[in-house]
PyMOL Python script that loads the backbone (N, CA, C, O; Angstrom):
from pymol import cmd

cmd.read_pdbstr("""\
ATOM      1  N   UNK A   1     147.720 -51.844 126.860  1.00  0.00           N
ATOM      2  CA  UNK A   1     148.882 -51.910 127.726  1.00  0.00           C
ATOM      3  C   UNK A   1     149.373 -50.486 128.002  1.00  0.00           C
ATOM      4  O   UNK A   1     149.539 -49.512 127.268  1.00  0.00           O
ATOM      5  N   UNK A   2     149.563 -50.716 129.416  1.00  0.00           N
ATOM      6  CA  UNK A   2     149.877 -48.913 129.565  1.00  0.00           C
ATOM      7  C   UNK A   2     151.434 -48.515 129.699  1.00  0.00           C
ATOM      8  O   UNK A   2     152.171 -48.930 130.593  1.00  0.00           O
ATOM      9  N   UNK A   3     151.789 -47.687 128.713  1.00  0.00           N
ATOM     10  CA  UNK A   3     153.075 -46.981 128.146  1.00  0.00           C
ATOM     11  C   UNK A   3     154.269 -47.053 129.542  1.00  0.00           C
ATOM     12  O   UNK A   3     153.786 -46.364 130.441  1.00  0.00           O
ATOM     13  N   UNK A   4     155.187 -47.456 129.842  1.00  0.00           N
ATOM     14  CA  UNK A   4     156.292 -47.064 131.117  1.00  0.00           C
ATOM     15  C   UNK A   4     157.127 -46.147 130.927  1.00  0.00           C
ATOM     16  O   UNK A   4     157.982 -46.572 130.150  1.00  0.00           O
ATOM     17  N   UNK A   5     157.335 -45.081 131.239  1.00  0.00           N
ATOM     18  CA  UNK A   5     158.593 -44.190 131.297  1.00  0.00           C
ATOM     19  C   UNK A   5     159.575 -44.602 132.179  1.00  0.00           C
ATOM     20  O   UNK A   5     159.269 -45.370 133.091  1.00  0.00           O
ATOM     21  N   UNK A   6     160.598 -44.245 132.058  1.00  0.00           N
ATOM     22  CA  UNK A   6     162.118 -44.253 132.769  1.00  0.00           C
ATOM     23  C   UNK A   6     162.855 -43.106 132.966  1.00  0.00           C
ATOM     24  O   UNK A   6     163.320 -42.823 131.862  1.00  0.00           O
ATOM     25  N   UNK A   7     163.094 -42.558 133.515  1.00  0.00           N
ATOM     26  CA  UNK A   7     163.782 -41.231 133.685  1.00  0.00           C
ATOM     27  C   UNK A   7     164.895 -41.163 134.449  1.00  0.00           C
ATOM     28  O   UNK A   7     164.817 -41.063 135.674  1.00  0.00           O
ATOM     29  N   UNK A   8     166.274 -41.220 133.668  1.00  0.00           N
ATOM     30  CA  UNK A   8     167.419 -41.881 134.656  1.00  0.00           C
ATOM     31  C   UNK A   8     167.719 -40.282 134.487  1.00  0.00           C
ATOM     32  O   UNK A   8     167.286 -39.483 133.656  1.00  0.00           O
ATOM     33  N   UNK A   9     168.901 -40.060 135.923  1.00  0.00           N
ATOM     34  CA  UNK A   9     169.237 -38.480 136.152  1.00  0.00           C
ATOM     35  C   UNK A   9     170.910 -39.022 136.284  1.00  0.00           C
ATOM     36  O   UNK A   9     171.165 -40.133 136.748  1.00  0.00           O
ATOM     37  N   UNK A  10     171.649 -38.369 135.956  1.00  0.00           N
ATOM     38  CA  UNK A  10     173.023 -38.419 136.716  1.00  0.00           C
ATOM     39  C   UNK A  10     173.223 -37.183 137.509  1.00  0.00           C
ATOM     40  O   UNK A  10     173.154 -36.022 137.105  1.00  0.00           O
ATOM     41  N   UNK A  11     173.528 -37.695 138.920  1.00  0.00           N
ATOM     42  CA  UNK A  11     173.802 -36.928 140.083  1.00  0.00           C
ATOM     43  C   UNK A  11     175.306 -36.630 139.929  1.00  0.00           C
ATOM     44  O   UNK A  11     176.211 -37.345 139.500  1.00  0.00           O
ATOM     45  N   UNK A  12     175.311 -35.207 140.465  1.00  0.00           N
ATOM     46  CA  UNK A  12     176.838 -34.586 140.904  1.00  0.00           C
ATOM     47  C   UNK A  12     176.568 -33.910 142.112  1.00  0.00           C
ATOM     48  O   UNK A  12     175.458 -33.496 142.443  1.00  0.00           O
ATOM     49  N   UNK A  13     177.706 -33.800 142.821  1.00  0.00           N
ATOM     50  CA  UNK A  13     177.881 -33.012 143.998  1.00  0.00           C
ATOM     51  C   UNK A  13     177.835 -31.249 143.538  1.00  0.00           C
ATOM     52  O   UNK A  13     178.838 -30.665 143.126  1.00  0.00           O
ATOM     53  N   UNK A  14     176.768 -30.724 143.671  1.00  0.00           N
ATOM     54  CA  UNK A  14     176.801 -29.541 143.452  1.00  0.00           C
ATOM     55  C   UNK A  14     178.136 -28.396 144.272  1.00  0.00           C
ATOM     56  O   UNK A  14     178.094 -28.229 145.491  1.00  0.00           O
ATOM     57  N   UNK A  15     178.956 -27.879 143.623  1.00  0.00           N
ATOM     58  CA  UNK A  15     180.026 -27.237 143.706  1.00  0.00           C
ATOM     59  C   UNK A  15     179.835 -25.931 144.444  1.00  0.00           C
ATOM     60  O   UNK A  15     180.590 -25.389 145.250  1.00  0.00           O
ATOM     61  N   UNK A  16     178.365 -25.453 143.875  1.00  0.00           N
ATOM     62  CA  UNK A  16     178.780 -24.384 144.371  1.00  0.00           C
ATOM     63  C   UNK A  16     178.201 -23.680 145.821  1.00  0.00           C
ATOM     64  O   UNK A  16     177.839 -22.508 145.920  1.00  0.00           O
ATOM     65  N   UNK A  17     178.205 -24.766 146.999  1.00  0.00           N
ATOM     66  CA  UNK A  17     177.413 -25.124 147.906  1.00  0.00           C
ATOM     67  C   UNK A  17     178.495 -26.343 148.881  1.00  0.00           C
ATOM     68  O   UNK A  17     178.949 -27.447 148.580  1.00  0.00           O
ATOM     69  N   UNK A  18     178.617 -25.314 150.388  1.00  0.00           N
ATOM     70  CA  UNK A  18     179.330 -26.404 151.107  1.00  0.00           C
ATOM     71  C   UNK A  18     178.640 -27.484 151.766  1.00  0.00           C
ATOM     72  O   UNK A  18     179.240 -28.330 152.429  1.00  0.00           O
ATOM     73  N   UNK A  19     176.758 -27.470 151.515  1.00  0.00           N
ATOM     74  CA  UNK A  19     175.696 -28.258 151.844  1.00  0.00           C
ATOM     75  C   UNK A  19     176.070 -29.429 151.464  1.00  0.00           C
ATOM     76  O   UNK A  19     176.349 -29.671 150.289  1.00  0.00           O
ATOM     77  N   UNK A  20     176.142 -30.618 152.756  1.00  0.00           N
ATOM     78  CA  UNK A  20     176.164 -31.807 152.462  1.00  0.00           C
ATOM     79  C   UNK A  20     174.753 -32.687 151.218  1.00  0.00           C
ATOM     80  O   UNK A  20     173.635 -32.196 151.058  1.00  0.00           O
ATOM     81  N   UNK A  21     175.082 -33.576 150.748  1.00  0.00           N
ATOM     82  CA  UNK A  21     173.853 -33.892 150.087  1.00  0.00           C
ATOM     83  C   UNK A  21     173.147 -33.092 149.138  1.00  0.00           C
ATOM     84  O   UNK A  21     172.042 -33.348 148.659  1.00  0.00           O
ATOM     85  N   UNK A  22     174.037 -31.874 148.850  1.00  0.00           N
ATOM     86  CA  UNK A  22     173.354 -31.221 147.758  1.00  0.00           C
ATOM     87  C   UNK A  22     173.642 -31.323 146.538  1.00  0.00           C
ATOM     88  O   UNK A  22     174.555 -30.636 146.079  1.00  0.00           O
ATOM     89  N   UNK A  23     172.928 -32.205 145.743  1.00  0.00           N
ATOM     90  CA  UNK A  23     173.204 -32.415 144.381  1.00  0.00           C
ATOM     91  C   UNK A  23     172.580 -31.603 143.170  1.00  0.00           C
ATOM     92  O   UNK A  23     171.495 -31.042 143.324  1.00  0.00           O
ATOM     93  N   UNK A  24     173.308 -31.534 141.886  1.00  0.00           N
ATOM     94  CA  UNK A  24     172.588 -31.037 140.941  1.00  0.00           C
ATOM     95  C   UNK A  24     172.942 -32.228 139.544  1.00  0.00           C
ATOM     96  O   UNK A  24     174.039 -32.726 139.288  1.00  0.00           O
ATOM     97  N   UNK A  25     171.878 -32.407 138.945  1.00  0.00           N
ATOM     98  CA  UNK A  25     171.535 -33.521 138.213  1.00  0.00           C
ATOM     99  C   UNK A  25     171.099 -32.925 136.814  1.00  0.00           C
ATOM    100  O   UNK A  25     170.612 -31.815 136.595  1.00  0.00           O
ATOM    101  N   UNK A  26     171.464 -34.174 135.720  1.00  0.00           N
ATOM    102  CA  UNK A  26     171.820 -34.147 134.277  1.00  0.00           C
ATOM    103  C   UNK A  26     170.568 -35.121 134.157  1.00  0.00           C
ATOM    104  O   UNK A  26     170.612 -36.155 134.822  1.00  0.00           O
ATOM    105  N   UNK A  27     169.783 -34.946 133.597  1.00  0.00           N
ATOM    106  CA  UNK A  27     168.840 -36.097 132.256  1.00  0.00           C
ATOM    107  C   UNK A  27     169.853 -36.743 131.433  1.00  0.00           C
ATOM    108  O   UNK A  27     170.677 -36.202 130.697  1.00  0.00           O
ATOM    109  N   UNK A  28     169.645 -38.147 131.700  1.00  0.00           N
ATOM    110  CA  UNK A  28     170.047 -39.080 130.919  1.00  0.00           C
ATOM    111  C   UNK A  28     169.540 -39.834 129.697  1.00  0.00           C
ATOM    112  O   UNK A  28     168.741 -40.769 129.735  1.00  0.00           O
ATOM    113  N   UNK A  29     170.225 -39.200 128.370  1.00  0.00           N
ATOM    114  CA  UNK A  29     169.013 -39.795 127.177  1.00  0.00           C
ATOM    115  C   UNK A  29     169.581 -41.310 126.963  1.00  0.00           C
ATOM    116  O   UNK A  29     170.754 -41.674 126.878  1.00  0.00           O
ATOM    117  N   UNK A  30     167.815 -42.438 126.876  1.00  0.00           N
ATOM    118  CA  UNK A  30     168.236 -43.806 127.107  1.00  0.00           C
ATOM    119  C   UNK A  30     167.629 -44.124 125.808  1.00  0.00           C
ATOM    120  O   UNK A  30     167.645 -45.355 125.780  1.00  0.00           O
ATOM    121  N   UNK A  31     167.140 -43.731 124.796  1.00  0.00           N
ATOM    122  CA  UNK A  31     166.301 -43.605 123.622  1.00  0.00           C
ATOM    123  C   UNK A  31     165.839 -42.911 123.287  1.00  0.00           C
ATOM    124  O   UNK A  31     165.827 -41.802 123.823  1.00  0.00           O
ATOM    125  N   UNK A  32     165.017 -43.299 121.883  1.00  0.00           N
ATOM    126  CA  UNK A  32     164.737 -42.485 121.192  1.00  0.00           C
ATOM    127  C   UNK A  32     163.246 -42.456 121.313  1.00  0.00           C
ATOM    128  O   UNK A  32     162.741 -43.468 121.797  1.00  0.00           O
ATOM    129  N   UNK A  33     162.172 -41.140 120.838  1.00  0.00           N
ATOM    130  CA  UNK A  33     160.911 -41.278 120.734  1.00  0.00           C
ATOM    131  C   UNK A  33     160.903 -40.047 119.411  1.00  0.00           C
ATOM    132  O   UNK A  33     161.236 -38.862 119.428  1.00  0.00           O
ATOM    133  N   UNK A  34     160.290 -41.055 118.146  1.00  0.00           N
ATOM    134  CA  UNK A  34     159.814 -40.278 116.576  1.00  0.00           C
ATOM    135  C   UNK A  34     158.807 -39.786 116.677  1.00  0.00           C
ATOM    136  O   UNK A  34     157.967 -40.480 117.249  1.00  0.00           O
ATOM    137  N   UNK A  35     158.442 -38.654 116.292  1.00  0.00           N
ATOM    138  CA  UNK A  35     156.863 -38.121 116.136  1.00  0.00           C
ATOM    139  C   UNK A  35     155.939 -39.179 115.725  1.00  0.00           C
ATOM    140  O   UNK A  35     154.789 -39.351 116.130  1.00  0.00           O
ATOM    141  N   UNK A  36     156.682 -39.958 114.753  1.00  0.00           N
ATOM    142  CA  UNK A  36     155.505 -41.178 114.138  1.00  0.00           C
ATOM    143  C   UNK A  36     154.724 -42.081 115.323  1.00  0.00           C
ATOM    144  O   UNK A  36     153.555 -42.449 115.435  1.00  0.00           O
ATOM    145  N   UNK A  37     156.033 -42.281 116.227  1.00  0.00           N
ATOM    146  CA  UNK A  37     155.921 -42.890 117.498  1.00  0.00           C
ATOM    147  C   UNK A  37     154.595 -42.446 118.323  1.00  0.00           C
ATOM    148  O   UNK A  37     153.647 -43.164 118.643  1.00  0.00           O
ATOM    149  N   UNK A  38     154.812 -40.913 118.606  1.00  0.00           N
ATOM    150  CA  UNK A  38     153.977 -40.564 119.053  1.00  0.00           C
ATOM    151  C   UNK A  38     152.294 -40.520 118.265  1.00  0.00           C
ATOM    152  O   UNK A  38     151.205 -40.733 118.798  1.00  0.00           O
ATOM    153  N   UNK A  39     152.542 -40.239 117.138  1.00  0.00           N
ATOM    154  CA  UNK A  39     150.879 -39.909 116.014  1.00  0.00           C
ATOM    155  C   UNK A  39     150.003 -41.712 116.075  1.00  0.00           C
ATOM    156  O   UNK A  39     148.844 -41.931 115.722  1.00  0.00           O
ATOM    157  N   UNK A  40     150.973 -42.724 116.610  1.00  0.00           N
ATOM    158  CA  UNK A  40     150.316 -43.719 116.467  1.00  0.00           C
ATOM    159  C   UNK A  40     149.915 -44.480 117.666  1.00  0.00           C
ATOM    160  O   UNK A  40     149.557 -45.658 117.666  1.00  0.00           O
ATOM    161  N   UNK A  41     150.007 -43.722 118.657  1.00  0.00           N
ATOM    162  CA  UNK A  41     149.328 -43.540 119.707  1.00  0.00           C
ATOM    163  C   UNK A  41     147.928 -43.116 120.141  1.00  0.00           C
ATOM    164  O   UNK A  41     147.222 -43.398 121.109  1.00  0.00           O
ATOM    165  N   UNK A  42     147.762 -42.203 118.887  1.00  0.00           N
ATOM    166  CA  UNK A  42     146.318 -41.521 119.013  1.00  0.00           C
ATOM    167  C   UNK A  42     145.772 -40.673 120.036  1.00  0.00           C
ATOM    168  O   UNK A  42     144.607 -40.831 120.399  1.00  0.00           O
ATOM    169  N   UNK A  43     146.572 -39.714 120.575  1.00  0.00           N
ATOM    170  CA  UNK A  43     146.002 -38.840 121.305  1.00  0.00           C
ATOM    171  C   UNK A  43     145.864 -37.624 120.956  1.00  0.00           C
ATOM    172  O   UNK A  43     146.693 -36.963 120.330  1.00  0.00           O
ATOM    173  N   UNK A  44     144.335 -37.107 121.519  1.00  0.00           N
ATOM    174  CA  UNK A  44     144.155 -35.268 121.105  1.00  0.00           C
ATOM    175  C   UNK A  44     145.357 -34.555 121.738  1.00  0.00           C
ATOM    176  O   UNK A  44     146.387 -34.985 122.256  1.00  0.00           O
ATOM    177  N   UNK A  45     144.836 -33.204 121.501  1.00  0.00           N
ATOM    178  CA  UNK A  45     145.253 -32.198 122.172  1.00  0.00           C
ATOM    179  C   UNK A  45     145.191 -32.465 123.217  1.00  0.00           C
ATOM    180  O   UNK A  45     146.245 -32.535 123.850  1.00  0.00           O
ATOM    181  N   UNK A  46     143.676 -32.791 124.006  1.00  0.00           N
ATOM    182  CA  UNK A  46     143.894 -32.712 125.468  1.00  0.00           C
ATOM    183  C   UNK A  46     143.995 -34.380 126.228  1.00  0.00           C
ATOM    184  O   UNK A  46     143.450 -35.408 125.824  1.00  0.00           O
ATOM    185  N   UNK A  47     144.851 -34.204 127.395  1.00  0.00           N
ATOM    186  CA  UNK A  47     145.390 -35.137 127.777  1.00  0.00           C
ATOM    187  C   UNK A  47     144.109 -36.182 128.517  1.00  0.00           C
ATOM    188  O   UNK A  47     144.319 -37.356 128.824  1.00  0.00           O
ATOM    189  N   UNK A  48     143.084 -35.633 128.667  1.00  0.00           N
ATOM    190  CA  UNK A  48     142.133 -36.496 129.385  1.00  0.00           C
ATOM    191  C   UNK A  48     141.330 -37.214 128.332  1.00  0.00           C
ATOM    192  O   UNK A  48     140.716 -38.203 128.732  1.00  0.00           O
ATOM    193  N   UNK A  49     141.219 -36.887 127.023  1.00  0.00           N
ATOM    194  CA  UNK A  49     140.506 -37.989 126.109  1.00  0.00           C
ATOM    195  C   UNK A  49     141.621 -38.213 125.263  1.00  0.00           C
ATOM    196  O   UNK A  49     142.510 -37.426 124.938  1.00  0.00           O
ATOM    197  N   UNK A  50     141.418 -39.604 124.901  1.00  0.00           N
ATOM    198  CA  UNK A  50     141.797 -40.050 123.813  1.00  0.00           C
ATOM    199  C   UNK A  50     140.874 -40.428 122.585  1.00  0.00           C
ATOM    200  O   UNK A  50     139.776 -40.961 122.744  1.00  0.00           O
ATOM    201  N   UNK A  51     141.566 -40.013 120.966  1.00  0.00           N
ATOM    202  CA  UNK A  51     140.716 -40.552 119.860  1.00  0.00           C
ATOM    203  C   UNK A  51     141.073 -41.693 119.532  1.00  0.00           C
ATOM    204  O   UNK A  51     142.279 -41.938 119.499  1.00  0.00           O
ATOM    205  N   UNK A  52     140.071 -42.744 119.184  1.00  0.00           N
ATOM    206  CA  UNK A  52     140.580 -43.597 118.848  1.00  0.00           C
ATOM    207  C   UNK A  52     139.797 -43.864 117.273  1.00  0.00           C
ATOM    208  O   UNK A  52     138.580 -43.991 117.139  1.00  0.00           O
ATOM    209  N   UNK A  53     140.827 -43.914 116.134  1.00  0.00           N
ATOM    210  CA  UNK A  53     140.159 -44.383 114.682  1.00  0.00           C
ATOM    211  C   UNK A  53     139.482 -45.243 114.704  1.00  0.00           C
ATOM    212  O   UNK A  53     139.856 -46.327 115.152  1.00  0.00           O
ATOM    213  N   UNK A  54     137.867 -44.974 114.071  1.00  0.00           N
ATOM    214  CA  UNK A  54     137.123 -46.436 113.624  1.00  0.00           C
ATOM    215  C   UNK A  54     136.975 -47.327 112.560  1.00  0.00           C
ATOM    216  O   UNK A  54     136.287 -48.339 112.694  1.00  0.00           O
TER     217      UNK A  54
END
""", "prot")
cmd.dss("prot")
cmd.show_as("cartoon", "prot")
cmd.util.cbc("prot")
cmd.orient("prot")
């Protein structure tokens, strides 16, 4: 099953700019992710293989 991310932003009207529509935006933390989380996933270093234990 393949993993979903979510990446919520909170928008503000950037201030320092009389540009309509110009926003500047905050990362919104929605949870948590533990290293364990990640080590039991099983991935190398590099992002195009994965190890998998036999």
């Amino acid at each position: 099953m393949e993993e979903q991310i979510i990446l919520s932003v909170d928008l503000y009207d950037n201030a320092l700019t009389e540009k309509q529509g110009d926003y500047a935006g905050k990362p919104r933390i929605t949870g948590t992710l533990r290293n364990e989380d990640i080590a039991l996933r099983g991935y190398t270093a590099s992002p195009t293989k994965a190890s998998r234990p036999a």
